[in-house]
C-alpha positions in Angstrom: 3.2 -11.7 -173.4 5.6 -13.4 -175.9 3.2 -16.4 -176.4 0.2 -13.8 -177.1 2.7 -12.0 -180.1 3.5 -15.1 -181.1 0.0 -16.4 -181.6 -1.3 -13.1 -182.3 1.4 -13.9 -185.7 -0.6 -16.8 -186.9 -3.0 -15.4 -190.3 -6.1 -17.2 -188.5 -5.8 -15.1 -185.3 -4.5 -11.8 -186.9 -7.4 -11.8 -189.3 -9.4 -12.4 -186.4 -8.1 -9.5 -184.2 -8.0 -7.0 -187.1 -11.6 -7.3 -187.8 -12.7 -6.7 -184.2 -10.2 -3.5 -184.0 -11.8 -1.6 -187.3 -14.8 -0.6 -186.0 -13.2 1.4 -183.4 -10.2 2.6 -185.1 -12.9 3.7 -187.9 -15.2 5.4 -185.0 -11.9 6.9 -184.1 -10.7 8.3 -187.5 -13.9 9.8 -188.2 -14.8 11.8 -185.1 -10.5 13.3 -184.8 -11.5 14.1 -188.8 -14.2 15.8 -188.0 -12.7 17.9 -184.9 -9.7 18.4 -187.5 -11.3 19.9 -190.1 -13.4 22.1 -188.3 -11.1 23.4 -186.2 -8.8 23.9 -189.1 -10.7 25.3 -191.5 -13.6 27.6 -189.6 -12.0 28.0 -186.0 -8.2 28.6 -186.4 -7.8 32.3 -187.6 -5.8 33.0 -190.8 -1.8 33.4 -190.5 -0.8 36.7 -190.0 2.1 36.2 -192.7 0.2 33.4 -195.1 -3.0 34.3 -194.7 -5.9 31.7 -195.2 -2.9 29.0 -197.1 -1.5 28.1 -194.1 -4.6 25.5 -193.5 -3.2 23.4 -196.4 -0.6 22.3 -193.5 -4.1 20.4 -192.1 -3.2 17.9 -194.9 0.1 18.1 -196.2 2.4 17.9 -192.3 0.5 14.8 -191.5 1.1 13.3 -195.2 4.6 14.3 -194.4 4.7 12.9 -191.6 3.0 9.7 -192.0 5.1 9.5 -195.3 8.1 8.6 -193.0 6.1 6.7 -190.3 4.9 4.1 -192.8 8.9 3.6 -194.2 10.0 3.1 -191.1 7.5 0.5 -190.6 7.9 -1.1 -193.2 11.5 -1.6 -192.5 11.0 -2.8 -188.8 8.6 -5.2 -190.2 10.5 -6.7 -193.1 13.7 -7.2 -190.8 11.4 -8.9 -188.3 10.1 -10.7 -191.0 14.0 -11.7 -192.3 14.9 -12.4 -189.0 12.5 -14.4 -187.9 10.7 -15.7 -191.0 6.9 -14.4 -189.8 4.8 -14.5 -193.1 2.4 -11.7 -191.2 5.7 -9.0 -191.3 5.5 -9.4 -195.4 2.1 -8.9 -195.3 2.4 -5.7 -193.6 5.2 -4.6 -195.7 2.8 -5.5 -199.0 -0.1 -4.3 -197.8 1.8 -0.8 -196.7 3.8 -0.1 -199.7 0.9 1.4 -201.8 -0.5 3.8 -198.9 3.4 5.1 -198.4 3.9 5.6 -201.8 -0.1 7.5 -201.8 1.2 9.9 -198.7 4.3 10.8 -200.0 2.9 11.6 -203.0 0.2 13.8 -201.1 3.2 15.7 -199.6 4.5 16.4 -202.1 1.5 17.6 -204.6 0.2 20.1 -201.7 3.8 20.8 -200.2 3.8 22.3 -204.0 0.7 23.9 -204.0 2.3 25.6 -200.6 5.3 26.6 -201.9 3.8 28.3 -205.1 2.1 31.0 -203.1 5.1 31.5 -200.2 8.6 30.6 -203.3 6.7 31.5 -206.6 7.7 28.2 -207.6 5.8 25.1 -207.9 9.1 23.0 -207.4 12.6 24.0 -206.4 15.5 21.2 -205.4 15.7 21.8 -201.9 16.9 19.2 -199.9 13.8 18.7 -198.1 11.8 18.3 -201.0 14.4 16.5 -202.9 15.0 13.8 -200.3 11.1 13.4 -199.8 10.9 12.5 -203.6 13.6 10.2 -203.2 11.1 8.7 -200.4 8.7 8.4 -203.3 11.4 6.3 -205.3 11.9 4.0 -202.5 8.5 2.8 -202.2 7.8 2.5 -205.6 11.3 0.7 -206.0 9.4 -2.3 -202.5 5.8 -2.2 -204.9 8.7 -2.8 -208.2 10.6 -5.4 -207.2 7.7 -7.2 -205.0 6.0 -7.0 -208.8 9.1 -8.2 -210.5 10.5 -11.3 -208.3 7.8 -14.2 -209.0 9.3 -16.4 -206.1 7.5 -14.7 -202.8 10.2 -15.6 -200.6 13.1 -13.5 -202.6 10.7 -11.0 -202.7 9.9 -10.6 -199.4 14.3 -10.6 -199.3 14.9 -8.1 -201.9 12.2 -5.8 -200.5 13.6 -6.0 -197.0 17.2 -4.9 -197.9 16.2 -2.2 -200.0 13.6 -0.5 -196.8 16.7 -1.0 -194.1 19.2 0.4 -196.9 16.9 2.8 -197.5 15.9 3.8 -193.6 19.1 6.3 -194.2 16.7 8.6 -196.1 14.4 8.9 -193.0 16.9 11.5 -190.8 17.9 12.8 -194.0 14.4 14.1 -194.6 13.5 15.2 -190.9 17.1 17.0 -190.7 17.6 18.2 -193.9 16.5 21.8 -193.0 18.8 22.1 -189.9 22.1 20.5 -192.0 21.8 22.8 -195.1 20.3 26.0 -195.7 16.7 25.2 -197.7 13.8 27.4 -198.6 11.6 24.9 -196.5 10.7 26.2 -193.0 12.6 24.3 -189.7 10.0 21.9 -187.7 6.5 23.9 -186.1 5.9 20.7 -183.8 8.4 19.7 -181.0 8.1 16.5 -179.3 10.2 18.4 -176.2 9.8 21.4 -176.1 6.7 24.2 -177.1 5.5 23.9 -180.8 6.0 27.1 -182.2 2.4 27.7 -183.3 -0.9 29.2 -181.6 -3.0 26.6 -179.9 -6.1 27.1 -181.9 -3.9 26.2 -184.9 -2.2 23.6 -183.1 -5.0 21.5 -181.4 -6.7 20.8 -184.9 -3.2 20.1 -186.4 -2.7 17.1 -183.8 -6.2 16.0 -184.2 -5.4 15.6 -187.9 -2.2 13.7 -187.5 -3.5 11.8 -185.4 -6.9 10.9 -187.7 -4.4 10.3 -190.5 -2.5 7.6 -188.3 -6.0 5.9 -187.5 -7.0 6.0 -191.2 -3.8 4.2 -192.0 -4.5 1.6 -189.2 -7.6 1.0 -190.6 -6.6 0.6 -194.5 -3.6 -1.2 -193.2 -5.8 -3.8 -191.6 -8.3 -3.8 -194.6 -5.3 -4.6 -196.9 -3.7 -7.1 -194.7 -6.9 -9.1 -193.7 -7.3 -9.4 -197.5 -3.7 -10.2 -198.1 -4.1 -12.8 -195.7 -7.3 -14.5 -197.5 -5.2 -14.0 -200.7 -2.0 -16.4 -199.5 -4.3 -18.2 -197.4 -7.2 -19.2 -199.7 -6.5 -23.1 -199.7 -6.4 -23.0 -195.8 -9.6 -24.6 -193.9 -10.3 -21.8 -191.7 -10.9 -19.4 -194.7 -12.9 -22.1 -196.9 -15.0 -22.2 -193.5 -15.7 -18.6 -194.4 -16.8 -18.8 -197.3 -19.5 -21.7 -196.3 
């Protein structure tokens, strides 16, 4: 097993791998889409409280969600990648910055365009919101510094110490509603436990999350694969690709 991760590190191999997985994450990511937003928007009935603006949680709880996901990727990657010097684990932590950055922005534009209807306000300071925009910060302060610090290596270092630094934020975010008293409603979905919403609303929501996820596989691998043909250009194996 170790000797597969271990070769399964090397560019050549990765580049490899990730371009046989796409087609079927992509197959994947379409079909849970589909199912998503069909069953969000046509078969779940309207909230008897919200109405027909509930279904904007079809887009915004997996943003949300995903918008800590990625971090904490990011910051398991870049300390494997301190630790053990891979050059793959910065690749990942390049080529994810961007799409962390693009959810949290996401969940925050429609958590907005939620909160209008339900607070009267397109923004308040709650400590959800505000530590979710303070998410935002952090991943444009990894694409910052990764633009800033010419030397890749220090880079790669400065990045690293500011995602496990900031890896805080994450259980800031997910307990932020429980610790003080916000506008923003406590958690829906339960890992343990029964999800406090109908399962005609719920089985679309999953299918959504989990088309999100597969979507950010499969733009994760894109990224990398050309990441890798970026840092890699001089190597034999990707002249041979071009010939």
């Amino acid at each position: 097993m170790w000797l597969w991760f271990n070769k399964l590190t090397t560019s050549k191999v990765f580049y490899q791998f990730a371009g046989r997985l796409l087609p079927w994450l992509g197959a994947l990511t379409i079909i849970l889409l589909a199912y998503g937003l069909y069953g969000g928007l046509v078969l779940a009935p309207p909230d008897y409280q919200q109405g027909d603006a509930f279904r904007i949680i079809y887009v915004h709880v997996p943003c949300a969600l995903l918008s800590m996901m990625i971090y904490v990727f990011m910051a398991v990657a870049a300390a494997v990648g301190l630790i053990f010097r891979i050059k793959l684990a910065d690749m990942l932590v390049t080529a994810s910055a961007p799409l962390g950055a693009s959810f949290t922005l996401l969940a925050l534009v429609t958590g907005s365009l939620w909160g209008k209807p339900m607070w009267g306000a397109w923004w308040v300071w709650d400590a959800r919101l505000t530590s979710e925009l303070i998410l935002l910060f952090l991943y444009l302060g990894v694409i910052a510094l990764r633009s800033a610090i010419p030397d890749r290596e220090q880079a790669a270092k400065a990045c690293a110490i500011l995602l496990i630094v900031g890896v805080i934020n994450i259980p800031i975010i997910h307990y932020s509603v429980y610790w003080w008293n916000t506008l923003h409603q406590g958690a829906t979905l339960k890992l343990f436990g029964s999800s406090l919403i109908a399962p005609s609303m719920l089985h679309p929501l999953l299918a959504m999350i989990a088309a999100f996820i597969f979507y950010f596989a499969v733009v994760l691998l894109l990224r990398t694969r050309c990441e890798i043909l970026k840092r890699e250009r001089k190597s034999r194996w990707v002249l041979e690709l071009k010939n």
